[in-house]
C-alpha positions as CSV (number, residue, x, y, z in Angstrom):
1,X,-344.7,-42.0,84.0
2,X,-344.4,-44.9,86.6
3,X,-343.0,-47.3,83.9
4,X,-340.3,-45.4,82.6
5,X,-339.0,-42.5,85.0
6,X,-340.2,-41.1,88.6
7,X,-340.5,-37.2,89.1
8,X,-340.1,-36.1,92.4
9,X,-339.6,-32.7,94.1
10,X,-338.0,-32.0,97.1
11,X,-336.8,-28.7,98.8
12,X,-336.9,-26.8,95.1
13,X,-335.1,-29.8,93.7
14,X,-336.5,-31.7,91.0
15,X,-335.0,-35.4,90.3
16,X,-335.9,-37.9,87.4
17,X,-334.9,-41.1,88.1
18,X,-335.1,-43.8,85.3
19,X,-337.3,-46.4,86.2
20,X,-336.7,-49.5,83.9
21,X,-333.3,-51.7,86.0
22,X,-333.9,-54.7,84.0
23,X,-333.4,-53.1,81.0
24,X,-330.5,-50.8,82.4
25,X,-332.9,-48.0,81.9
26,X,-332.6,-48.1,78.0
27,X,-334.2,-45.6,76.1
28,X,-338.2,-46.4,74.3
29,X,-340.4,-44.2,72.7
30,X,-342.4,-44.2,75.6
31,X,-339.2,-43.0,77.9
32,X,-338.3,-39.9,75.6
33,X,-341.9,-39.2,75.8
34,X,-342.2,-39.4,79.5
35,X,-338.5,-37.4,80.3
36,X,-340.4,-34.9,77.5
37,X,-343.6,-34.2,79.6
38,X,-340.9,-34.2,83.0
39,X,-338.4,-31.4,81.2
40,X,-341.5,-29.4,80.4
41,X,-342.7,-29.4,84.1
42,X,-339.8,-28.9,85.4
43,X,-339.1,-25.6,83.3
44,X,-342.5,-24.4,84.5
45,X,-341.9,-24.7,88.0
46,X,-340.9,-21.2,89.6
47,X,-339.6,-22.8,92.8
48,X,-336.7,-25.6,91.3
49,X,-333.4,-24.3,92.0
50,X,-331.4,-27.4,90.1
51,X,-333.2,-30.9,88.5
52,X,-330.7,-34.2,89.3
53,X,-331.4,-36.5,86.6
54,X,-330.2,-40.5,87.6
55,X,-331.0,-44.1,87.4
56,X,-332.0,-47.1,89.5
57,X,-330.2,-50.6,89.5
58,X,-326.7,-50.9,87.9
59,X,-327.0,-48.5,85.6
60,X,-327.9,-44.6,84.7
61,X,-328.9,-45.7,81.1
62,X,-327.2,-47.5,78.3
63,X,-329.0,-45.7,75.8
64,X,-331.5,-46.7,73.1
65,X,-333.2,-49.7,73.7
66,X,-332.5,-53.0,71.7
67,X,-336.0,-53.6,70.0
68,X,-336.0,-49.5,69.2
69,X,-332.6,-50.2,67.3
70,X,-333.7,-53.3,65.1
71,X,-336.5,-51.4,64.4
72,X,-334.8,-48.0,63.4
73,X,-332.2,-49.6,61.0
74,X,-335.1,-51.3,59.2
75,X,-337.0,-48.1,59.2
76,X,-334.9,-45.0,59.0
77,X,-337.7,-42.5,58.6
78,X,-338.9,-44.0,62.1
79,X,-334.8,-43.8,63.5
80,X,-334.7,-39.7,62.3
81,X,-337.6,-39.4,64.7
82,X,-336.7,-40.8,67.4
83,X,-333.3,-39.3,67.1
84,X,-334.9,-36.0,67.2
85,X,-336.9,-36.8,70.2
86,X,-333.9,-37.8,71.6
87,X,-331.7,-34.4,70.7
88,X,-334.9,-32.3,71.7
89,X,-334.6,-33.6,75.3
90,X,-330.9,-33.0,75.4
91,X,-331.4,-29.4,74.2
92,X,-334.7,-28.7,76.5
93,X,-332.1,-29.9,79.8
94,X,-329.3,-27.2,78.0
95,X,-332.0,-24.8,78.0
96,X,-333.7,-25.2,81.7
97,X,-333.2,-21.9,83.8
98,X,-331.3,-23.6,86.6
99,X,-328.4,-26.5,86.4
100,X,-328.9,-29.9,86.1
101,X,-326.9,-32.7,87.6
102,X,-326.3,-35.8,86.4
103,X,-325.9,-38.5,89.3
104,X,-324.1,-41.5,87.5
105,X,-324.7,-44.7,89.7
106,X,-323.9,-47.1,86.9
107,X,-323.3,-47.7,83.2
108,X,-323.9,-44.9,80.8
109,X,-323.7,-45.6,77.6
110,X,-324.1,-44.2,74.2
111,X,-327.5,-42.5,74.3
112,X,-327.3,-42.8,78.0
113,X,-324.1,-41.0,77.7
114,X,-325.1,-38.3,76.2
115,X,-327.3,-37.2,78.8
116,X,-324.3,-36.6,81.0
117,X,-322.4,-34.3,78.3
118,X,-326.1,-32.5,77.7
119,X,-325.7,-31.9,82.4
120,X,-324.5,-29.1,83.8
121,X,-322.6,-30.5,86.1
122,X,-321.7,-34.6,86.8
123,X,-321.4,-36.2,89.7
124,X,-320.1,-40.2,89.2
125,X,-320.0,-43.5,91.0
126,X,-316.1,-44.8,91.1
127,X,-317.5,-48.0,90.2
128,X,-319.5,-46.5,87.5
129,X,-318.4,-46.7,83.9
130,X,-319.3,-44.0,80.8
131,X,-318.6,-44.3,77.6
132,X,-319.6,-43.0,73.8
133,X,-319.1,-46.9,72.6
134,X,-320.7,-46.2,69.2
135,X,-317.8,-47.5,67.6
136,X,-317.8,-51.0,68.8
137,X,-320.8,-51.9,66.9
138,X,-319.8,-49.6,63.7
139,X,-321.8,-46.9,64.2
140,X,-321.4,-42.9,64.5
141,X,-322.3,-40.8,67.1
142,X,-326.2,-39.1,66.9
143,X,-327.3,-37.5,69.9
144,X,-324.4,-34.9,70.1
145,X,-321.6,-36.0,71.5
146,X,-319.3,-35.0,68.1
147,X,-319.8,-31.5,69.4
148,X,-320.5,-31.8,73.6
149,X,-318.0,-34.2,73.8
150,X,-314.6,-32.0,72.8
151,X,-316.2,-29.0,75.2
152,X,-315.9,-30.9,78.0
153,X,-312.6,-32.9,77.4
154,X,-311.0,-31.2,74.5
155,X,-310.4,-32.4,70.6
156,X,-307.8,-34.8,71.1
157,X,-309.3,-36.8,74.3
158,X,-313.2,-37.1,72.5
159,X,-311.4,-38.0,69.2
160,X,-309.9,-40.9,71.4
161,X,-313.2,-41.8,73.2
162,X,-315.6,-41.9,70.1
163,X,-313.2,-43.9,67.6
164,X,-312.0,-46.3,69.9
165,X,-315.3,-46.7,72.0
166,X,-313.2,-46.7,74.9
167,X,-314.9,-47.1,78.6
168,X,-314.1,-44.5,81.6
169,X,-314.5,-45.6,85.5
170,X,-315.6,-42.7,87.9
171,X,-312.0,-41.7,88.6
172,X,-310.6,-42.0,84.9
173,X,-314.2,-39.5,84.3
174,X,-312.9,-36.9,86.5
175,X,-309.8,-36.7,85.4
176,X,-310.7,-36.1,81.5
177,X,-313.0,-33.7,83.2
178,X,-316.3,-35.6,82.1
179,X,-317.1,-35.6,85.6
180,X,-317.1,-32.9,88.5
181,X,-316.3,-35.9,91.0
182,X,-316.6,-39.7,91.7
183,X,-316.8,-40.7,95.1
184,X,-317.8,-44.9,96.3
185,X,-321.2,-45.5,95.2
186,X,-322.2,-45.1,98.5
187,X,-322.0,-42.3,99.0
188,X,-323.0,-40.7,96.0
189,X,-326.3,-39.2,97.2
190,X,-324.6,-37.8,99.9
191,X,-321.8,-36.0,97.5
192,X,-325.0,-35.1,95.3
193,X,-326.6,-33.4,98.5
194,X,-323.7,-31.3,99.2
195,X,-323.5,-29.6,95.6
196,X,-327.7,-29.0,96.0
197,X,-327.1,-27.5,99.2
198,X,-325.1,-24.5,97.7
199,X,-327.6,-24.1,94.8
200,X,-331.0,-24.6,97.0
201,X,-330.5,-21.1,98.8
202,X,-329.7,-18.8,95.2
203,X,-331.6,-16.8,93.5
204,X,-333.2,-18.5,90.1
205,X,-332.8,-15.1,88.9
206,X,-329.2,-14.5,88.3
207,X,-328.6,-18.3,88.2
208,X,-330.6,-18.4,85.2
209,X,-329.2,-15.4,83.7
210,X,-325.6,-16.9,84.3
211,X,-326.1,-20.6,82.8
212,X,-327.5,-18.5,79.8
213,X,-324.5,-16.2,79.6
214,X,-322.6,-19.5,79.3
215,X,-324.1,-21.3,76.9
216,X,-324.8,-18.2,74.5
217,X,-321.1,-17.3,74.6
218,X,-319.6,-20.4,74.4
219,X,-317.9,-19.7,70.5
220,X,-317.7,-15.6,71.1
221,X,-314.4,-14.4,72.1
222,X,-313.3,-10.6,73.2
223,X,-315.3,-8.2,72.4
224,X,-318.5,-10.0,71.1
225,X,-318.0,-12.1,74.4
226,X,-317.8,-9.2,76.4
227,X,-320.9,-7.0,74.6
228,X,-322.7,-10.2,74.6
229,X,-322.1,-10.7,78.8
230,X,-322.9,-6.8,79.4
231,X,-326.4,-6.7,77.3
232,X,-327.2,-9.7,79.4
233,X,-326.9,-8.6,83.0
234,X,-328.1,-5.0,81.8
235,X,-331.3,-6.8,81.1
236,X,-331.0,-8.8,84.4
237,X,-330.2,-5.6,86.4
238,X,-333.5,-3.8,85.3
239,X,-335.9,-7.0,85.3
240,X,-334.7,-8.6,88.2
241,X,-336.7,-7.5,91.4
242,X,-334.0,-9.2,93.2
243,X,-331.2,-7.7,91.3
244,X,-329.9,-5.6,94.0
245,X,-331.1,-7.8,97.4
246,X,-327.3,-9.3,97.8
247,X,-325.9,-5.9,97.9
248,X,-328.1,-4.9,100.5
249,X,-327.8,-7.3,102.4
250,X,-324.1,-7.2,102.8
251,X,-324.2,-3.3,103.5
252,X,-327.3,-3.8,106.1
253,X,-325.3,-7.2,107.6
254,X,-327.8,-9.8,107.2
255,X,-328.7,-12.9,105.3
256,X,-329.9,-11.8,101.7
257,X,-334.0,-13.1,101.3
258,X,-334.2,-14.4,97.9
259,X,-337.7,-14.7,97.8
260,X,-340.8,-12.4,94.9
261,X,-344.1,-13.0,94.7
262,X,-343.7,-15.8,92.3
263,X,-342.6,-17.7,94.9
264,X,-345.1,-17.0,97.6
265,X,-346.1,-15.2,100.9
266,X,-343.3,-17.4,102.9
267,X,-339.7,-17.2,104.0
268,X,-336.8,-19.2,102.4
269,X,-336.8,-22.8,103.3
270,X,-334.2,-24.1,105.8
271,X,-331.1,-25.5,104.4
């Protein structure tokens, strides 16, 4: 995976890091292939708490890849497949049993973009820019942001930011609330490290159970919202050897252990 994306885990935090600066980490068949193999290892390690997804040089990614774009409007049966490759990779991070972060040093666009809207949770560069910019060169949205885009910002605001194209800077992110924060490029690793260290030291358990909750209620209201919340941690509550380890350890006054067998004979790493 050297020549498209690094994989590295660190203190039950998994981080792929686009690999291709001199192509502003632009999206190839071989880069949906190697984020595929990455998603899938990271969803079948017991220990990650969170996965940071980012990119090196001046940008995060600007989305598909020049030559991958001639090619796919002279061969549309070649474009559907790669736009499915793409889509499966943004569904497979919605789907991983922990959050993941996007860490938006530079330009994200298009594509690139839609990685951010597919994140848990953003964290952006001020001097970062994001932006759908489809329209520009006449052409729709196709890896989701017609639908991610107006959860995260509301109708009116993505209607505004696919048909115009329009660019957003780290603070003008935040605002729309398309990012958590932006902070000086700087210190974004830093800002990055401080959101980890409150999601290192929970339980995958009831993490997992909780992005899932989200995500599967996200068009219920009242009661189907409500049935559909309680069936969940019922489930949780009976499977979950951990279910009840907070409680006691609030009653017995000590720090709760949030470790099973899955994850070893050891204690919980420092923070």
């Amino acid at each position: 995976m050297a020549d498209t994306l690094d994989y590295d885990v660190d203190r039950r935090v998994a981080t792929i890091r686009f690999t291709r600066p001199e192509a502003l980490n632009s999206i190839t068949d071989a880069l949906l292939d190697d984020l595929e193999t990455a998603l899938r290892q990271a969803h079948e390690d017991p220990e990650l708490r969170a996965l940071v997804l980012t990119g090196s040089g001046r940008a995060f990614s600007v989305g598909l890849d020049l030559d991958l774009l001639e090619r796919g409007f002279a061969d549309l049966e070649y474009w559907s497949s790669v736009l499915h490759k793409l889509n499966d990779c943004y569904l497979r991070m919605e789907a991983l049993p922990f959050p993941v972060i996007s860490q938006v040093n530079g330009l994200a666009r298009a594509g690139g973009y839609e990685f951010t809207l597919a994140s848990d949770l953003v964290i952006m560069a001020e001097e970062a820019r994001i932006g759908d910019v489809h329209a520009p060169f006449g052409v729709p949205p196709g890896g989701g942001a017609s639908f991610r885009l107006a959860r995260r910002c509301g109708e009116m605001r993505a209607k505004e930011l696919i048909l115009t194209g329009r660019w957003l800077d780290g603070k003008q992110a935040e605002s729309y609330g398309l990012a958590l924060r932006s902070v000086p490029l700087a210190q974004l690793p830093e800002a990055v490290e401080e959101l980890l260290a409150q999601l290192r030291n929970k339980p995958r358990g009831s993490i997992s159970v909780a992005k899932a909750m989200m995500e599967a209620n996200r068009h219920l209201s009242g009661r189907a919202a409500v049935e559909s919340e309680l069936g969940r941690f019922l489930e949780w509550a009976k499977g979950d050897a951990l279910a009840s380890e907070g409680m006691r350890a609030f009653v017995e006054k000590r720090e709760p252990v949030w470790v099973t067998e899955s994850d070893g004979p050891r204690s919980p790493e420092p923070l």
